[in-house]
C-alpha positions, 0 to 999 in steps of 0.5 A: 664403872664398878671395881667389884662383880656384882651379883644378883641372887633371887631367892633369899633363903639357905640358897640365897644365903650360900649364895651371898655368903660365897660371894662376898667371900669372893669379894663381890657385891651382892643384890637380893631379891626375895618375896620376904623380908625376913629372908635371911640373905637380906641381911647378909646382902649389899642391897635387896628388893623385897618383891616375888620376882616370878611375878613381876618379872618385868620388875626384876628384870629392871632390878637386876640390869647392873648386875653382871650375872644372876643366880636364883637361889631357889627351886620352886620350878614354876618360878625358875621357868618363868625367870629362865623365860625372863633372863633369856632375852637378856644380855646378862648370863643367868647361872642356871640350865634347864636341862641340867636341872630337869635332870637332878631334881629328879633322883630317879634320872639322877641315878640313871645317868650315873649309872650309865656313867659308872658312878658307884650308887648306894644299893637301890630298895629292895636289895639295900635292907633296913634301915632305909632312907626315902626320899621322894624323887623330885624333892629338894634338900630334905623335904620329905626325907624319912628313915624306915626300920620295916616295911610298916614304916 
C-alpha cells in the first residue's frame, strides 16, 4: 500500500501542468499521460506514458488502475466523451462532470445561469460600448479572444 494518494492526470499541457503542480504541492504523487513528450507536465510528474489516451482508451485504463482518482487536464470535447465513457465503468473516481462542463464551456449557458442566479455580469454587447472583448462562445482559455474599438473590427 502506498503512503501517498496518487493521481492520474491526462493531458499535459497548462491543465496538466496546474494539475501536477497542485498536486504535489499536496504531497501526492502524480501520473501523466499525454500524446507529447514534450508535454510540459511530464517533467514535472513522478512518472508518465506518452500515448493518446482518447485512442487507446483500453490502454489507459490499464495505466491508470493504481491510481486513486484521475483528472483530465484538457478540453478536446471528443476525447473528454470518450474518456468519461472509459472511467464510468470504472471503480476509480473521474474529476469531471459532463453535465457541468456542457454548461461552462459554453459562455452563453454560462451567463444564462448566472443570471438567473443574480450573479452580477459585465453589460452584454451592445449596451457595453467600445473598447470590447470577443470572445467565441464555446472556446477555452483564450482561443480566439480579441479586443474591438469600432464595429470594423
Amino acid at each position: 500500500m502506498r503512503d501517498k494518494m496518487k493521481i492520474g492526470i491526462i493531458g499535459g499541457a497548462l491543465q496538466g501542468m496546474e494539475a501536477v503542480f497542485l498536486s504535489k504541492k499536496a504531497g501526492f504523487e502524480t501520473f501523466v499521460i499525454d500524446k507529447k513528450e514534450t508535454a510540459p507536465a511530464v517533467s514535472l510528474a513522478d512518472s508518465h506514458e506518452i500515448m493518446d489516451a482518447a485512442k487507446d482508451a483500453d490502454k489507459a485504463k490499464r495505466l491508470l488502475r493504481d491510481c486513486d482518482v484521475v483528472v483530465p487536464a484538457f478540453e478536446e470535447i471528443d476525447a473528454l466523451r470518450i474518456l468519461n465513457k472509459m472511467m464510468g465503468d470504472s471503480e476509480i473516481p473521474f474529476l469531471f462532470d459532463m453535465d457541468a462542463y456542457d454548461i461552462s464551456s459554453s459562455k452563453k449557458r454560462s451567463n444564462e445561469i448566472m443570471e438567473q442566479a443574480g450573479v452580477p455580469l459585465p453589460r452584454p454587447w451592445p449596451e457595453c460600448g467600445y473598447p470590447a472583448i470577443v470572445k467565441p462562445s464555446s472556446q477555452s482559455g483564450s482561443i480566439g479572444v480579441s479586443a474591438v474599438n469600432n464595429d470594423s473590427e
